[in-house]
N, C-alpha and C positions, 0 to 999 in steps of 0.2 A: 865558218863556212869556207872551204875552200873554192877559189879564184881559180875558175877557165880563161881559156884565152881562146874568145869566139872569132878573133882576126883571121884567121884563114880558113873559113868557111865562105861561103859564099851565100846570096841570097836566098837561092832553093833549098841550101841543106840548113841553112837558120831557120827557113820556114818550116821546114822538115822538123828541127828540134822543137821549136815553139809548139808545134800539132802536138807529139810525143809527149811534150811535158802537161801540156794541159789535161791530155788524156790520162795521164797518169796522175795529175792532183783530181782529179774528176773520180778515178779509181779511189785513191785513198780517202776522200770526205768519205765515200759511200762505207767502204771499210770501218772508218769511226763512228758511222751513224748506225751502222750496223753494230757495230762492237757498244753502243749506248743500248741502242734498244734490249739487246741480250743483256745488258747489266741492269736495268730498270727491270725486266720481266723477273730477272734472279731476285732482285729485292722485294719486290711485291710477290714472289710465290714464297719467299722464305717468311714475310710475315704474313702471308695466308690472304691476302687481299687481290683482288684483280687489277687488270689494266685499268678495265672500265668502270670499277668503286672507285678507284683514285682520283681519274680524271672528272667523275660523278662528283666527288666531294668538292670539287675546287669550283664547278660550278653553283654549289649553293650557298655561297657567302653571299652576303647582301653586294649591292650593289650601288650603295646610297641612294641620291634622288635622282641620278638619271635614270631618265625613261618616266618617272612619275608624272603622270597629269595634275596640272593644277586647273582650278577651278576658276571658270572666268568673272573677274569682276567690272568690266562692263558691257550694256549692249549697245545696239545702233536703232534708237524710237523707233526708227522708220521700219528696219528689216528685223526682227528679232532674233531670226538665225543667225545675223551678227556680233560677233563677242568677240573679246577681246582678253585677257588675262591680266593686262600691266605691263606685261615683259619683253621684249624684243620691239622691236620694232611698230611702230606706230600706227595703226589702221587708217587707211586713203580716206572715210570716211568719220573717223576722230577729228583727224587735221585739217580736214576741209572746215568741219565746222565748229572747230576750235577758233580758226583764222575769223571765220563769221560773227563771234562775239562768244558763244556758247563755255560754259567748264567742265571740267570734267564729271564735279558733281551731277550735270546731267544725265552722262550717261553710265553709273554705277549702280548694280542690279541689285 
């Protein structure tokens, strides 16, 4: 890459160059992003597929277990709508009456 010599320029015309070139790397992404997209539509019209099959199929791969609900196994005697699963963190009302004397056996559904 050739070496300028920004020394005799002065503040304003630096600042002046700096704008210029931003704008012009700002022009050129959009250029390649533009020059991507036309080559991604060339490929999927040459093998007869859409934008929107392609991107379709990428979302139906599984996903493993995130997002999956798991099933709670324990409750709170007192509230039933209370439950708990085992996992994360501790329920204020596990721990309160863990501390009490109580086991977990208690409250497993």
């Amino acid at each position: 890459m050739a070496t300028i010599d920004l020394s005799g320029y002065n503040l304003s015309e630096l600042k002046g160059l700096q704008h210029d070139i931003e704008k012009e790397v700002k022009s050129r992404q959009h250029q390649d992003l533009q020059r991507a997209r036309e080559q991604i539509l060339a490929i999927a019209q040459e093998a007869g597929v859409s934008v929107e099959e392609l991107l379709a199929a990428d979302s139906k791969k599984p996903k493993g277990s995130k997002g999956q609900r798991v099933q709670a196994r324990y409750q709170n005697p007192s509230d039933n709508s209370q439950t708990w699963t085992g996992r994360g963190r501790q329920p204020k009302w596990i721990a309160e009456r863990l501390a009490r004397g109580k086991s977990m056996d208690d409250f497993r559904i």
